[in-house]
N, C-alpha and C positions, 0 to 999 in steps of 0.2 A: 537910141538902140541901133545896131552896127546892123548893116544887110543880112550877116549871117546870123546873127542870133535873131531875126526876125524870122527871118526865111526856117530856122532849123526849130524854134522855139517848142519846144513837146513835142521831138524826135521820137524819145522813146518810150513813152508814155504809149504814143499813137501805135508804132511797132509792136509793143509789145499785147497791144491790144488786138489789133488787127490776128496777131499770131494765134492769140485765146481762143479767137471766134474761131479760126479753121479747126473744121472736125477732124478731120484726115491726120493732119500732126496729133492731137488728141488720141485718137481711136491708136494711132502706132506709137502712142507711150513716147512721142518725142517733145521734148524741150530747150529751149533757147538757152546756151550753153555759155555765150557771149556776144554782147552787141554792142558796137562802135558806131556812131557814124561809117557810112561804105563800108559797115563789115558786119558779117552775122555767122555764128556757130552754132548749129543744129546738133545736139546730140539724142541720141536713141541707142536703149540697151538691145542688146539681145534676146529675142524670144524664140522657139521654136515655132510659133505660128508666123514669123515673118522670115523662113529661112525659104530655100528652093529645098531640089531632091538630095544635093551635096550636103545639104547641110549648115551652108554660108547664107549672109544675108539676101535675099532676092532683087535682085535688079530694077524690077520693080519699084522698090523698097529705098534702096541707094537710089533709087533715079528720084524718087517725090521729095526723099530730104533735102537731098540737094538742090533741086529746085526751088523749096523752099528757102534754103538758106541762101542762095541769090538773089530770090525776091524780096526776102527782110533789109539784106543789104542796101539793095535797090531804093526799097522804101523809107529807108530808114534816111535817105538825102533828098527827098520828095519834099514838096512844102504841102501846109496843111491843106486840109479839105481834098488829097489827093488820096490815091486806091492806086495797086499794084498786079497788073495780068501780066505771066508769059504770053509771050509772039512766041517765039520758038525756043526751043535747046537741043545740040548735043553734046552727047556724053559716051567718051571712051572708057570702056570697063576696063580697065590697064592691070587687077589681079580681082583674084579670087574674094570677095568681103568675107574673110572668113576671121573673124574676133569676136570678142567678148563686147564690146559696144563701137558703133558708125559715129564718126561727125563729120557735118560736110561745112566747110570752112565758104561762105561768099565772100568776095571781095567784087566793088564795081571798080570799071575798069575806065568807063564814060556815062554821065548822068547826064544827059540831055535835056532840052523842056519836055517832048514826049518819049522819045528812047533811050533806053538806059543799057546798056552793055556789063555786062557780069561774070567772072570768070568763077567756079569753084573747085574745092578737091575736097574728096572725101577720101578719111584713113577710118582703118578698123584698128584697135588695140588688141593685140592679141601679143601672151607671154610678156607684157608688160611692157612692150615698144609700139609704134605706131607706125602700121606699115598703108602707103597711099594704093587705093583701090579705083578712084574714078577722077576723070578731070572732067567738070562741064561746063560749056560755055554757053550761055542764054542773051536774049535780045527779050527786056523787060517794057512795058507801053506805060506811061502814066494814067489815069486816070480821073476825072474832078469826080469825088463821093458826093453823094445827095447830103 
């Protein structure tokens, strides 16, 4: 068996499980859109309880998915028995999230033994094009899980 399919072996199995458990994705109706190895797309529809006063999606809102979807990324080239926490992120609101559904696209950028580096963007679809709303960059820690 090669390094990498040792090292990678029930990628997404573990990803995609780890993703189940969080409430937060859950509770905000978002779902794993697509996952690659280094890459993860979070999508979530629009609701009116996740908008601000305008009426766009909340900041808030675009900043957890996104989040998340760098973390998945993250985790997703983690070897097993490992867990995934943000160190830090920012995040340029670059327009308005005003569309009919968010997805915020991670890509890692550097997988480290303990840090991991992740770039993301998120686009709203609105009028049937996808217009980019957030660029975030995060500094992810690995973990060993009990």
């Amino acid at each position: 068996m090669s390094d990498f399919v040792a090292r990678f072996a029930g990628w997404e199995a573990r990803t995609r499980e780890s993703f189940a458990r969080q409430g937060a994705m859950t509770h905000l109706g978002a779902t794993l859109h697509e996952l690659a190895p280094g890459r993860c797309t979070i999508a979530i529809p629009f609701r009116p309880e996740l908008s601000q006063q305008h009426g766009y999606f909340h900041a808030g809102i675009t900043s957890a998915v996104a989040d998340s979807a760098g973390g998945y990324a993250g985790l997703s080239l983690f070897p097993e028995n490992s867990e995934v926490l943000t160190v830090e992120f920012k995040i340029n609101l670059i327009a308005p999230a005003n569309g009919e559904e968010l997805h915020a696209t991670g890509l890692v950028v550097r997988s480290g033994r303990t840090l991991t580096v992740c770039t993301v963007e998120a686009s709203v679809k609105r009028d049937g094009h996808w217009h980019a709303c957030a660029i975030l960059q995060q500094t992810l820690m690995r973990v060993e899980s009990s």
